[in-house]
C-alpha positions as CSV (number, residue, x, y, z in Angstrom):
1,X,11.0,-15.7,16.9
2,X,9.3,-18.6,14.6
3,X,11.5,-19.6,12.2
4,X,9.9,-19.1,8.8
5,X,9.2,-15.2,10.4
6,X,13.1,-15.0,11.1
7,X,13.7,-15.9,7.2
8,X,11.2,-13.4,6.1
9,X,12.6,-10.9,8.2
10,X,15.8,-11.7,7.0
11,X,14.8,-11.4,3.1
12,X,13.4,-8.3,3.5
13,X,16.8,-7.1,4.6
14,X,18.6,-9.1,1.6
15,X,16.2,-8.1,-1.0
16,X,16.6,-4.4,0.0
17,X,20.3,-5.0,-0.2
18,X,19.4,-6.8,-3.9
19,X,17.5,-3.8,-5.1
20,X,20.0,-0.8,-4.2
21,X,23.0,-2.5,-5.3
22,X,21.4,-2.6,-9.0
23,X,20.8,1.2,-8.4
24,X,18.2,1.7,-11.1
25,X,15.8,3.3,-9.0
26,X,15.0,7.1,-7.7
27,X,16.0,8.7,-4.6
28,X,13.1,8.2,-2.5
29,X,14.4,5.4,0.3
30,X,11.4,4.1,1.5
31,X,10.9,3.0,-2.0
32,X,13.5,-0.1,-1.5
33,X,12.0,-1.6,1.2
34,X,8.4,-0.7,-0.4
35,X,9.8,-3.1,-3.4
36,X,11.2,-5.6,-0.8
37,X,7.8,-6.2,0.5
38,X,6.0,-6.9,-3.1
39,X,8.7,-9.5,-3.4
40,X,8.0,-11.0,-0.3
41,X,4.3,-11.0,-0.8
42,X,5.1,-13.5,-3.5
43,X,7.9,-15.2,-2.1
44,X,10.2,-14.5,-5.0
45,X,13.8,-13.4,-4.6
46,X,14.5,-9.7,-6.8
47,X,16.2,-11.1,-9.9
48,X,18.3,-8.0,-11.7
49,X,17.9,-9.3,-14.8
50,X,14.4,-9.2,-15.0
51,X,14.0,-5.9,-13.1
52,X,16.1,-3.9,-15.8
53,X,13.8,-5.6,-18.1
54,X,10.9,-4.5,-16.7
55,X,12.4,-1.1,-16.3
56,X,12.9,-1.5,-20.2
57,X,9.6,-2.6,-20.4
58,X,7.8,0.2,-19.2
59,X,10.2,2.9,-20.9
60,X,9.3,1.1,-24.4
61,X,5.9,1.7,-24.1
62,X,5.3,4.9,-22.5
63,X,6.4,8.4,-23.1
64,X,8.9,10.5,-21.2
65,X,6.2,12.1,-19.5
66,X,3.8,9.0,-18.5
67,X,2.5,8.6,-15.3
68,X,4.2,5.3,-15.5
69,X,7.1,6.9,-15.1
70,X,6.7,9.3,-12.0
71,X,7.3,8.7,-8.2
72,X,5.7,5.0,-8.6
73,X,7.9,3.3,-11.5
74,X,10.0,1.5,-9.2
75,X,6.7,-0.3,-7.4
76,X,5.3,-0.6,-11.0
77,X,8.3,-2.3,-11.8
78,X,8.5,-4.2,-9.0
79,X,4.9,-5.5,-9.9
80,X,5.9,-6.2,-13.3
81,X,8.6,-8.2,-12.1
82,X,6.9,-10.7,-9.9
83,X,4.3,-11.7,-13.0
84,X,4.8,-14.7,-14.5
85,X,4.9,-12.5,-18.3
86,X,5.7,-9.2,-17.7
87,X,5.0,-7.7,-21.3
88,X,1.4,-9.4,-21.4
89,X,0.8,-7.9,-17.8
90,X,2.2,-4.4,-19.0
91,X,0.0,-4.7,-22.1
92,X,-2.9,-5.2,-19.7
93,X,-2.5,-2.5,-17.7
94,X,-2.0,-0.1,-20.5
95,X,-5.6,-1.2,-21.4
96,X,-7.1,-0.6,-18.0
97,X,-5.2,2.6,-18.1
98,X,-6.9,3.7,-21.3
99,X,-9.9,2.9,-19.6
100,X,-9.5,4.9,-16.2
101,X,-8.1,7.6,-17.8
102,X,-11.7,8.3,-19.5
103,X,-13.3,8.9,-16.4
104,X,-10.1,10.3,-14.3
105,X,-7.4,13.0,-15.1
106,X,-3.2,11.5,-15.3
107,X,-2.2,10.8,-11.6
108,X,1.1,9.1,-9.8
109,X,-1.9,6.6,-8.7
110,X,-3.7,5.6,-11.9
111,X,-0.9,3.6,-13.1
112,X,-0.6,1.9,-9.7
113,X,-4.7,1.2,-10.1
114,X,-4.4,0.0,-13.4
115,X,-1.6,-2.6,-12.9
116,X,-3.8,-3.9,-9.8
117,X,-6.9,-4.3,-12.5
118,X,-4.5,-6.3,-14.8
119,X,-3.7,-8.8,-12.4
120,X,-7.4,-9.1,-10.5
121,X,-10.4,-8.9,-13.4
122,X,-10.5,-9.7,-16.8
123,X,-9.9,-7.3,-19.8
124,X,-13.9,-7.6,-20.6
125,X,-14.2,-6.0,-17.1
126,X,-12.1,-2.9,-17.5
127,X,-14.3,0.1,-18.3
128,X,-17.2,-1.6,-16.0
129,X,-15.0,-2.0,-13.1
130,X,-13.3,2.0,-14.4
131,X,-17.4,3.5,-14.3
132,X,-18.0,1.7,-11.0
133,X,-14.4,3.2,-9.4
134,X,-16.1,6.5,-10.8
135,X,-19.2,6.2,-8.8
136,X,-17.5,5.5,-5.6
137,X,-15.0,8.5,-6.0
138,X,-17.5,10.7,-6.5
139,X,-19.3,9.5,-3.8
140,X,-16.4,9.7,-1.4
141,X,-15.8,13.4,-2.7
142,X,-19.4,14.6,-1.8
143,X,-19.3,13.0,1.7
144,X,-15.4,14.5,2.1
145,X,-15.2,17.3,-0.5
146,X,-11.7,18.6,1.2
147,X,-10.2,15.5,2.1
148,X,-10.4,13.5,-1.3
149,X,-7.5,13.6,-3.8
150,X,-6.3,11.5,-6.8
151,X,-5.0,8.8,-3.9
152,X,-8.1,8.6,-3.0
153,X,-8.8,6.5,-6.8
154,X,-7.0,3.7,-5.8
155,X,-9.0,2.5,-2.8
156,X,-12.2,3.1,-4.8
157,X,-10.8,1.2,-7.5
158,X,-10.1,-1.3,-5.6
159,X,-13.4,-1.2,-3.6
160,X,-14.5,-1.6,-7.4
161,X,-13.9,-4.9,-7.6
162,X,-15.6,-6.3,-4.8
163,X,-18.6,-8.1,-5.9
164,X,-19.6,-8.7,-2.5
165,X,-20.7,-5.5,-1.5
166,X,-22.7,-3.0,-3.3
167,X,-21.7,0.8,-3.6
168,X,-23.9,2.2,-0.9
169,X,-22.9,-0.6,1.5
170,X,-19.2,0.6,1.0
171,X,-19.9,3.9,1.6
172,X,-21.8,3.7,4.3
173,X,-19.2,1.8,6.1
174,X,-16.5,4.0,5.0
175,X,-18.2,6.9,7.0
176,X,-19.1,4.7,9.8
177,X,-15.3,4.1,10.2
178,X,-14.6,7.4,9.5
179,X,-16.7,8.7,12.2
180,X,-15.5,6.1,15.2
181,X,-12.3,6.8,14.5
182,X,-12.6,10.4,14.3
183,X,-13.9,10.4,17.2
184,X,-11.3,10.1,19.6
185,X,-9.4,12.3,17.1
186,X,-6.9,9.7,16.9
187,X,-5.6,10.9,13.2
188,X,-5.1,14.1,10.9
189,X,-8.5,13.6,8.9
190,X,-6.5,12.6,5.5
191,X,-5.3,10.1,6.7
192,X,-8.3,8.8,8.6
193,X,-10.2,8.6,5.8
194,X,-7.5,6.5,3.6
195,X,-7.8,4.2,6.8
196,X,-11.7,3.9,6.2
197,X,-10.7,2.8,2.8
198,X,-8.7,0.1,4.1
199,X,-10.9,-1.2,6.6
200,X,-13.6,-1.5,4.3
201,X,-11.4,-3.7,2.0
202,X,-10.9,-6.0,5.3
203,X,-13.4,-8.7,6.3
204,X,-15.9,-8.4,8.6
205,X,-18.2,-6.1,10.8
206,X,-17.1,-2.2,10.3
207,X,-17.7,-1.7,14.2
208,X,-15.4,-4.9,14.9
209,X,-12.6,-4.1,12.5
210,X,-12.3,-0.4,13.9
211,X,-12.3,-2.0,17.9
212,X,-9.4,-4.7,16.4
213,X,-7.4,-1.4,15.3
214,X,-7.9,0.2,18.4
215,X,-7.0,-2.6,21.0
216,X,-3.8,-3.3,18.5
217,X,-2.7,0.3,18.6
218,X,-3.5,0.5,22.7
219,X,-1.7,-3.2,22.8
220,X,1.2,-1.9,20.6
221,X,2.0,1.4,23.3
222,X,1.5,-1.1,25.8
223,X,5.1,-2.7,24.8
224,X,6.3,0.5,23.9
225,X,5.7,1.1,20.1
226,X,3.8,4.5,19.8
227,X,2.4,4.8,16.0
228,X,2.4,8.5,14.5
229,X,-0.8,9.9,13.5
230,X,-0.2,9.6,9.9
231,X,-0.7,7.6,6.9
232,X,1.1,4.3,8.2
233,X,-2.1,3.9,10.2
234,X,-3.5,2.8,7.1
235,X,-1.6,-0.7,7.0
236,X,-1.3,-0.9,11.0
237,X,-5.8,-1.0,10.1
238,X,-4.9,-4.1,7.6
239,X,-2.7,-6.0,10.2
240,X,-5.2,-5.7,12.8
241,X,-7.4,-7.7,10.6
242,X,-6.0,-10.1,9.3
243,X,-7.7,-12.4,11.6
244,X,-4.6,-12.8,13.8
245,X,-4.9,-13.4,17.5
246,X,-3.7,-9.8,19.4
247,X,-1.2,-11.2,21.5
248,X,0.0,-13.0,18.9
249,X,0.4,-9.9,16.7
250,X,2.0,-7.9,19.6
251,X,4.9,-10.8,20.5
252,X,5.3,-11.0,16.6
253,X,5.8,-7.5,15.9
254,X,7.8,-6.8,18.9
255,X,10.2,-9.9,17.4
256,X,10.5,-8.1,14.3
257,X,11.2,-4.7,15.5
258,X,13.9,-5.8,18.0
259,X,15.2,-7.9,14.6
260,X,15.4,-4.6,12.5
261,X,16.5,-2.1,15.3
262,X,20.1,-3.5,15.2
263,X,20.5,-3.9,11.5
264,X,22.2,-1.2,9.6
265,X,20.1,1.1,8.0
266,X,18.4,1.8,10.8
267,X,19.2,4.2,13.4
268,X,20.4,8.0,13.7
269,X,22.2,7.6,10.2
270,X,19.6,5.0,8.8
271,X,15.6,4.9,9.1
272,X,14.1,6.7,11.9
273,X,12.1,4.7,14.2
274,X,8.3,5.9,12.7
275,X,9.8,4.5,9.6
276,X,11.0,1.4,11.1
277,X,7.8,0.6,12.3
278,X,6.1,0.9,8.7
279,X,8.7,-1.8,7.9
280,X,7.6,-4.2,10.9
281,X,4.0,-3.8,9.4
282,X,5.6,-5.1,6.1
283,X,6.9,-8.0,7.1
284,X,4.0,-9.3,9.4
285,X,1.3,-8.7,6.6
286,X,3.9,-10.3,3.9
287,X,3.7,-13.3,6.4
288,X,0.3,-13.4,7.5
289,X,-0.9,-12.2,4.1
290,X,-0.7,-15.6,2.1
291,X,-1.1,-13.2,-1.4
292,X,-4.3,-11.3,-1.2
293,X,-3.5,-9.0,-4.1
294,X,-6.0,-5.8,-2.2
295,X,-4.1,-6.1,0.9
296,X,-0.6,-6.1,-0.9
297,X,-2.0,-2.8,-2.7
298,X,-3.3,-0.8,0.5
299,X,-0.3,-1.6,2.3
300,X,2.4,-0.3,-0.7
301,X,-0.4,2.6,-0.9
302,X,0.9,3.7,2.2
303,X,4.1,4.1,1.5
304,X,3.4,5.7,-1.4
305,X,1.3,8.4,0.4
306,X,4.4,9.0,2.8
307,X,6.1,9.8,0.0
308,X,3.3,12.1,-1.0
309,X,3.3,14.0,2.5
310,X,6.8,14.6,2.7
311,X,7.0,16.2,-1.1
312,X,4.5,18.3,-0.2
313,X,5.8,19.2,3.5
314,X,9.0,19.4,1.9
315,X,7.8,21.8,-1.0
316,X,6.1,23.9,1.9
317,X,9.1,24.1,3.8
318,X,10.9,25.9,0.7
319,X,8.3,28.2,-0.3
């Protein structure tokens, strides 16, 4: 394994470790190494300090009931934490929040859209950038009436603030990505279409970014690492274009899963193996990813929609 991945890999262990020890977030495990990542993206070690801060932040300027404070405080805390002026940033994304929420109801997402706005376009841009998001949603719920949700906001906010592609350019490749990948029925079609989100937020040719997923899934089983058919497709879609050569990917992620599968935490008592592998996406796109704020975004999304799918199979499950 290349050196500087070893120390990655190595981080993401220790800043998991960082994180739990301070014990200030919720119960939902996958959130630490969730929060891990974010830190790697920027290359900055958790400090506790400032995370309790940030925590403090957020509870000074939101109500007990704030979206701000549902399943996604500890990314949006996380997110605060690795700005360079936390208070300003929070300040921000109350403003783009206040913006959003005039075209969309209170979601777990919104917050996590507005923070993203805070850090990418100006202030002046807010409620343009909020009426474009709009347009796409809608648009994505008449071509997928079923299938779109309030998760759904995020990618369109974040297809929002593209400038180099117009709205009817997004959506048609969206459904052209839907479509080829639905075609081998590959994935359950929720999570297909949050993959034709992400796709579209990667460079280049829609055909050529859905064949790059498809040979680095068919590589992946090839060395035995078998994705589920679920919403961790959506940041396996972001690695494979991230313009990174496929064997290069395969040897690289193989490195990193043999890396985790022997530390603790991992295993019967720890993180299954479908989990595991969500964590080896992690660290690659924190190392191949040199910052891109979307990419950082789809790939925490995807977490986040776990989380989503196991309240709701767990709420099934009880009723």
């Amino acid at each position: 394994m290349e050196q500087t991945l070893k120390e990655i890999c190595e981080d993401f262990i220790y800043y998991q470790d960082i994180i739990k020890a301070r014990r200030i977030f919720g119960s939902y495990r996958q959130l630490y190494p969730a929060c891990s990542f974010i830190h790697l993206c920027v290359r900055q070690e958790p400090n506790e300090e400032m995370l309790t801060l940030c925590k403090q932040i957020i509870r000074e300027n939101t109500g007990f009931l704030s979206s701000f404070r549902g399943n996604g405080e500890e990314i949006f805390i996380t997110m605060l934490a690795t700005d360079d002026d936390p208070g300003v940033r929070m300040k921000l994304a109350l403003a783009a929040y206040d913006m959003l929420r005039g075209f969309f109801p209170s979601s777990a997402y919104l917050p996590f859209l507005a923070l993203i706005m805070s850090k990418m376009i100006k202030p002046d841009m807010f409620y343009e950038v909020s009426a474009r998001t709009k347009r796409i949603f809608d648009l994505m719920n008449d071509d997928h009436r079923f299938l779109t949700g309030q998760e759904d906001v995020c990618f369109a906010g974040m297809l929002a603030m593209r400038a180099d592609m117009d709205i009817e350019e997004m959506l048609d490749e969206m459904e052209y990505c839907f479509d080829q990948l639905l075609e081998g029925n590959l994935f359950h079609h929720n999570a297909v279409q949050s993959i034709s989100h992400a796709l579209t937020l990667c460079a280049g040719r829609p055909e050529v970014k859905c064949e790059n997923m498809r040979l680095l899934l068919d590589a992946l089983e090839s060395a035995g690492i078998s994705f589920a058919k679920g919403y961790e497709q959506v940041s396996i879609a972001i690695l494979a274009n991230l313009g990174i050569s496929l064997d290069v990917l395969v040897d690289d992620f193989c490195a990193v899963d043999d890396f985790l599968s022997v530390k603790d935490g991992y295993g019967f008592w720890g993180f299954s193996k479908r989990t595991r592998y969500m964590h080896d996406v992690m660290i690659l796109s924190a190392y191949y990813m040199n910052g891109s704020v979307e990419l950082m975004a789809a790939v925490t999304m995807s977490v986040l929609l776990e989380i989503q799918a196991e309240q709701a199979a767990a709420a099934a499950a009880a009723a």
